[in-house]
C-alpha positions in Angstrom: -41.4 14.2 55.0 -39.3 16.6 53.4 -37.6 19.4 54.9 -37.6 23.1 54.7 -34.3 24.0 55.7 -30.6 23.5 55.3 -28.4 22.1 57.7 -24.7 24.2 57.8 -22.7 20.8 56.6 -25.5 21.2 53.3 -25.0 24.8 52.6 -21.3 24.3 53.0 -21.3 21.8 50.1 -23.6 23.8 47.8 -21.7 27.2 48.0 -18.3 24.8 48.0 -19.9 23.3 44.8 -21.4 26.5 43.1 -17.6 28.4 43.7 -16.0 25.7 42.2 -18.1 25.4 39.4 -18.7 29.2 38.7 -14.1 29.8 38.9 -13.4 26.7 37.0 -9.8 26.1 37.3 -7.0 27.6 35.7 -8.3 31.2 37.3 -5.5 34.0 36.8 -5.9 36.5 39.3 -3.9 39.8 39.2 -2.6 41.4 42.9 -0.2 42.6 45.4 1.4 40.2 47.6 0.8 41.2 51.2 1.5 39.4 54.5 3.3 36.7 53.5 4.4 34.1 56.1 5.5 30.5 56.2 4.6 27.9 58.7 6.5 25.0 60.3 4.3 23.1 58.0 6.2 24.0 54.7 2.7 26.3 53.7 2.9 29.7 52.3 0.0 31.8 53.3 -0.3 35.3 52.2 -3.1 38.1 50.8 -3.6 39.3 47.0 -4.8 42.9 47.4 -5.6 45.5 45.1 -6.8 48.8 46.4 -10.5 48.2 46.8 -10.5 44.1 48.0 -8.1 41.5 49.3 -8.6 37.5 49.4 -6.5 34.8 51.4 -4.4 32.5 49.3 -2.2 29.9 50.1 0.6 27.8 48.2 0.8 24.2 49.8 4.2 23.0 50.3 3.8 20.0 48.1 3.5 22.8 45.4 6.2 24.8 46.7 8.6 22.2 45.4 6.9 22.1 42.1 7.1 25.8 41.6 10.4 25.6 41.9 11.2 22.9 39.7 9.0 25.1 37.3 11.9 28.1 37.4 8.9 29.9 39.4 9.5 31.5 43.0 7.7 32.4 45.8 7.0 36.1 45.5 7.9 38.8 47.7 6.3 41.6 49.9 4.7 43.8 48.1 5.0 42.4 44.5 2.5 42.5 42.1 2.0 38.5 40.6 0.0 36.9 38.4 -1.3 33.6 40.9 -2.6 30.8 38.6 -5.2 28.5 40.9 -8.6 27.2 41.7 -11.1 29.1 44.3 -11.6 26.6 47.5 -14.1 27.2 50.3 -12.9 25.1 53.3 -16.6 24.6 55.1 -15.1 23.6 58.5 -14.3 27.8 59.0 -16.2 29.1 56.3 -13.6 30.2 54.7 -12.7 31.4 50.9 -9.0 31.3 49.8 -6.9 31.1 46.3 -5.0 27.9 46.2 -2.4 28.5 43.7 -0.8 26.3 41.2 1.1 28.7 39.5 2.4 32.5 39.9 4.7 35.1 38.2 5.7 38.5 38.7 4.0 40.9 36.9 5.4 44.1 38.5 5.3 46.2 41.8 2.7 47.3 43.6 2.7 51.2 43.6 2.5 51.2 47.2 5.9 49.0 46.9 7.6 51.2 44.6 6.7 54.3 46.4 8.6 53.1 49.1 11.3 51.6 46.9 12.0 55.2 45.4 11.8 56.3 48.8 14.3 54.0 50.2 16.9 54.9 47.5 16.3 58.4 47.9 16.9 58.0 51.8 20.1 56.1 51.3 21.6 58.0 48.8 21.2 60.9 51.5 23.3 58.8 53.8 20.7 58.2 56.7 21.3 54.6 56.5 24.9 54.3 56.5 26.5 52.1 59.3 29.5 55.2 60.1 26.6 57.4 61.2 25.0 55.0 63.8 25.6 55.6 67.3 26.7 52.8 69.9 24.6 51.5 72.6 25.7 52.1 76.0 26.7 49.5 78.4 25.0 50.7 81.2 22.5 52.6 80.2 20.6 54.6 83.3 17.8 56.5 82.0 16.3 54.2 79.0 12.8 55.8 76.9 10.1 53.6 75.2 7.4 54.5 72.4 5.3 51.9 72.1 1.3 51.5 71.9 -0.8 52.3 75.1 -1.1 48.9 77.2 -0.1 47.3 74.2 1.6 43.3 74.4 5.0 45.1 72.9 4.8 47.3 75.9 4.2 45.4 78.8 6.6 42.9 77.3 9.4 45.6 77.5 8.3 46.9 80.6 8.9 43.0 82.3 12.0 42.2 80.6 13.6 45.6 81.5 12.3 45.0 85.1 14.0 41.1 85.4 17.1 42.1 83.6 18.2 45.7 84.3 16.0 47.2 86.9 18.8 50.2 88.0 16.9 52.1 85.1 15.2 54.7 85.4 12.1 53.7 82.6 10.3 56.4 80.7 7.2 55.6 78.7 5.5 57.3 75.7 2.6 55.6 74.5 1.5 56.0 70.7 -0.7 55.1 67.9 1.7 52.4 65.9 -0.6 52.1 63.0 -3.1 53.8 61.2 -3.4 56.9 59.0 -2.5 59.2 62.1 0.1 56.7 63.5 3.3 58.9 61.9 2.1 62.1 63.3 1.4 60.0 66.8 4.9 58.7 67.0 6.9 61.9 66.4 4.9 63.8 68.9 6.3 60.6 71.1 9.6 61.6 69.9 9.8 65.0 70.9 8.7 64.1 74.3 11.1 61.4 74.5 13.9 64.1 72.7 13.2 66.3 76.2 14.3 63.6 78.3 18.5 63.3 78.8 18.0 59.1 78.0 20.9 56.6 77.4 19.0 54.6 74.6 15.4 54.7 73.4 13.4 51.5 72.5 10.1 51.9 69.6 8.8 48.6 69.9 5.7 47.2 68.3 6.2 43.3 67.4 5.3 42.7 64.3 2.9 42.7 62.0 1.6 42.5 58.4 2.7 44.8 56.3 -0.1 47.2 56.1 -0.1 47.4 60.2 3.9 48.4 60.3 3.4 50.7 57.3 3.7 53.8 59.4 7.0 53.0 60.6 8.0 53.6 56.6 6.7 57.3 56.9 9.5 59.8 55.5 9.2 62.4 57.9 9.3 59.9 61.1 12.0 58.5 59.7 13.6 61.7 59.6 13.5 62.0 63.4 14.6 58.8 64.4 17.5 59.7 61.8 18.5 62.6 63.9 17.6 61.2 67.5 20.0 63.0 69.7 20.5 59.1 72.0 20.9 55.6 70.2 18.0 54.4 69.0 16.6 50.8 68.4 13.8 49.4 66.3 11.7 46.5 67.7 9.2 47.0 65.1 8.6 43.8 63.1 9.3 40.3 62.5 12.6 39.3 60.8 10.6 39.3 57.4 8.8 42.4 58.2 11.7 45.4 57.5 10.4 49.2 57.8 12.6 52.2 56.8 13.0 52.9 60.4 14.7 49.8 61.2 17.3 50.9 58.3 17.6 54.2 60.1 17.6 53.4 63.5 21.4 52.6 65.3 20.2 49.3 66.0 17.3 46.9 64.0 16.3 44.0 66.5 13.5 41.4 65.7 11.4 41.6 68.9 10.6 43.7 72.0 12.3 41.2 74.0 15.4 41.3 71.7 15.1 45.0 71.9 15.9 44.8 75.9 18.5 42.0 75.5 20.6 44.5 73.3 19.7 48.2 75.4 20.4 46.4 78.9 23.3 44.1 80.1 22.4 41.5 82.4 22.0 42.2 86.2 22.3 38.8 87.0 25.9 38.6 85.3 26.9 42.1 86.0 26.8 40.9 89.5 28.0 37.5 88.9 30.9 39.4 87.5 31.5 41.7 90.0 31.5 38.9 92.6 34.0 37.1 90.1 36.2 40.4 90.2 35.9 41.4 94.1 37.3 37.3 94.9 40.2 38.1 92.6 40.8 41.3 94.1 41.3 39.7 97.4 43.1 36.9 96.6 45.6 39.9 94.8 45.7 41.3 98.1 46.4 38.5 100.5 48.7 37.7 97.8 50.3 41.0 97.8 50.2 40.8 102.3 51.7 36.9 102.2 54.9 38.7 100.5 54.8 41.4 102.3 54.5 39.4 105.4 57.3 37.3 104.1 59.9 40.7 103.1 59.2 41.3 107.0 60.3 38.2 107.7 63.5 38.1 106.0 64.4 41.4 107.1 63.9 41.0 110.8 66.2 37.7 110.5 68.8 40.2 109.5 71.8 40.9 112.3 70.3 45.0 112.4 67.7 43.6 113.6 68.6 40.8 115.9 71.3 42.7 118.0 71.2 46.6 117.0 72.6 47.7 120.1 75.7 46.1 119.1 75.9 47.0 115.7 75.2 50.7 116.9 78.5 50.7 119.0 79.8 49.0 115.9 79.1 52.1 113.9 79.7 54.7 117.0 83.3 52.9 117.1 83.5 53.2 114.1 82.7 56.6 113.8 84.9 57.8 116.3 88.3 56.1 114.2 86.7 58.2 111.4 86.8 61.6 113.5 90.0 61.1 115.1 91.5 60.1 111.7 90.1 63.2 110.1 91.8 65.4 113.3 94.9 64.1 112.2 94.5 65.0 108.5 93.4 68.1 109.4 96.3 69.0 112.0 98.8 67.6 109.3 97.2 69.7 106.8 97.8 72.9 108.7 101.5 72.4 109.9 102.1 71.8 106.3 100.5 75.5 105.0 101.8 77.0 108.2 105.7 75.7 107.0 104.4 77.1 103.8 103.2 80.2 105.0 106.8 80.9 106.9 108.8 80.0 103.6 106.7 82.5 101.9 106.7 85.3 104.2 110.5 85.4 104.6 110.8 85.0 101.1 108.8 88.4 100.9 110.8 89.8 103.8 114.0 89.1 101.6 112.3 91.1 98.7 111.4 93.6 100.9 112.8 97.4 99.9 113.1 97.9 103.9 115.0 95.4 104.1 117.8 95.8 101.8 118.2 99.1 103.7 119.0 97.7 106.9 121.9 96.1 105.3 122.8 99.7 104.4 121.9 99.9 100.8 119.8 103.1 99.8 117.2 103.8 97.1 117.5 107.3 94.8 114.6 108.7 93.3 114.2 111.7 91.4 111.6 114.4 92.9 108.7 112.7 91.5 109.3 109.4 93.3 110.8 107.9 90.4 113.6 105.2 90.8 116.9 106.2 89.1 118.7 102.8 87.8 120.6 104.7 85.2 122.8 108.0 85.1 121.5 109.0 81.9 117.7 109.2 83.1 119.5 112.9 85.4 121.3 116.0 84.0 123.4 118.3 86.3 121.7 120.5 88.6 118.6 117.9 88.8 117.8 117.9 91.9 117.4 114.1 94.0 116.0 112.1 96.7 118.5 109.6 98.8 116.1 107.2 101.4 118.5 105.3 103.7 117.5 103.4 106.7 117.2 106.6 109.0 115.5 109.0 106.9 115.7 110.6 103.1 118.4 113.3 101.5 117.6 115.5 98.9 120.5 116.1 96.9 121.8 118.2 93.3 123.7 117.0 91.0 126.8 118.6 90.6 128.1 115.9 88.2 128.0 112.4 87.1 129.9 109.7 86.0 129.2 106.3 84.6 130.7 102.9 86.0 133.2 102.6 83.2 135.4 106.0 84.7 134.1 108.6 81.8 133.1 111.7 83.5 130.5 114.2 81.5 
């Protein structure tokens, strides 16, 4: 009885068969490289793409190796090859891919060299140098995140800043992260974030082909993050997957999760360390009491301290020898000035002019007061003043005569 239908296993086979036969191998296919990724396997799976279709190929590992014993690499993102292979259809998914046997560069995508050109253009402005990067802070209080609305990324964040750093005060601003309106979606994000005063601000997406992160390569978005006014850090691909903004941001991490681990310190060991620090600073200070304790000791073993009544009238003793010696210089010290004094005040008396007329000498002046120790300084008729002991004479001279007997 035949049949009028075909079972999925049959029509597996036939359009398994019919492929093969219609793209008899070697079938050169021309196309951009795009989300490439390797698997624990050894397998490279990625897409060729051009701008109007893309299909899945895949090198297997076992012809990794021959590739490269060929001189031939594994291409890049973004590069435009030339993939030598056979068209498979694996019926167990249903699946068409390009296994390739063989692949060369043939140039960039345009899409690639845009970006390229862009990138250059970017650096040679400076955006991307490490001296203009800001540091994160080590305890950051007020920490932003841009990241898509109840999004894996997001909630991934929001749990790992809860367990590690919860003293932060979390602010969230959701955003498309891909997509044609994606760029203008995250700089709005950026302005509301800019009006916050934050520490650090995460933009976190977690990977990604490189079609779905290709709005973190738009100029003017990296622009902002450029001139952020708070460190920022991009968590917005895989460790393949590199966007402009992770050259521009102050710090490029692989993951959300990474993203956290480098905004926030560790709660558990900030107070693990704190603990660590307050059990030194005790034992400092019992340290610093035990010889304080022990000074205390010393000093009240010390004789002041044992008996200071008797070292008191030691001193008071003491004290008093000191005073009544001091008397005794003192008292010395006077009768000697006072000797002094009565040597010099006869000495005076002695030079005294009163006193050489009570041994009945007499001073002569002429009438202006003047002494006269010389006949010569008076003339006859000038007139004279005599002081004795008992009053003064006023003379004229009549004549005079000099000591050697010549009269004038």
């Amino acid at each position: 009885m035949s049949r009028s239908f075909l079972s999925v296993t049959e029509l597996s086979s036939r359009l398994k068969e019919g492929l093969e036969a219609l793209f008899p191998y070697p079938l050169v296919v021309k196309g951009e490289v795009s989300n490439l990724k390797f698997y624990s396997s050894g397998h490279c799976y990625f897409t060729l793409k051009d701008d109007k279709s893309m299909i899945s190929a895949v090198i297997w590992a076992s012809q990794i190796e021959k590739l490269a014993y060929l001189g031939q690499r594994i291409p890049k993102e973004g590069e435009e090859v030339l993939a030598t292979g056979r068209v498979s259809y694996f019926g167990g998914r249903g699946n068409i891919q390009l296994s390739i046997l063989g692949i060369k560069p043939y140039g960039i995508g345009d899409a690639l060299q845009a970006l390229e050109e862009l990138k250059k253009k970017l650096a040679s402005e400076g955006l991307f140098d490490e001296s203009r990067k800001k540091p994160l802070p080590p305890f950051p209080r007020r920490i932003g995140v841009i990241a898509g609305d109840k999004s894996a990324g997001l909630k991934d964040i929001l749990h790992n800043l809860a367990q590690r750093w919860p003293l932060a005060e979390v602010s969230v601003f959701p955003s498309l992260v891909q997509g044609k309106e994606a760029p203008r979606d995250l700089i709005r994000a950026l302005s509301l974030a800019k009006e916050k005063a934050l520490d650090v601000l995460i933009i976190g997406r977690g990977g990604g082909s490189s079609e779905d992160l290709w709005a973190f390569n738009d100029e003017s978005l990296v622009r902002e993050v450029a001139k952020f006014p708070c460190p920022v850090i991009s968590a917005v691909g895989h460790e393949i997957d590199t966007t402009l903004v992770d050259y521009v941001a102050d710090k490029r991490v692989s993951t959300p999760t990474a993203a956290v681990i480098a905004a926030t310190p560790d709660s558990q060991e900030v107070l693990a360390t704190l603990d660590l620090q307050g059990e030194r600073i005790v034992r400092a200070v019992l340290a610093r009491l035990s010889a304080l304790r022990q000074k205390v000791e010393l000093l009240r073993s010390k004789s002041i301290f044992q008996d200071p009544q008797n070292i008191l009238e030691m001193r008071k003793a003491k004290l008093e020898n000191l005073k009544i010696s001091i008397l005794a210089n003192v008292q010395r010290r006077i009768e000697e000035i006072k000797g002094s004094v009565s040597f010099l005040k006869a000495k005076i008396s002695c030079l005294n002019p009163d006193a050489i007329l009570d041994r009945g000498f007499s001073i002569t002046t002429d009438e202006n007061g003047v002494p006269i120790t010389n006949v010569d300084q008076l003339e006859v008729g000038n007139r004279i003043k005599t002081k004795l002991k008992s009053g003064i004479l006023i003379s004229e001279i009549r004549g005079k005569e000099k000591t050697h007997g010549k009269n004038e």
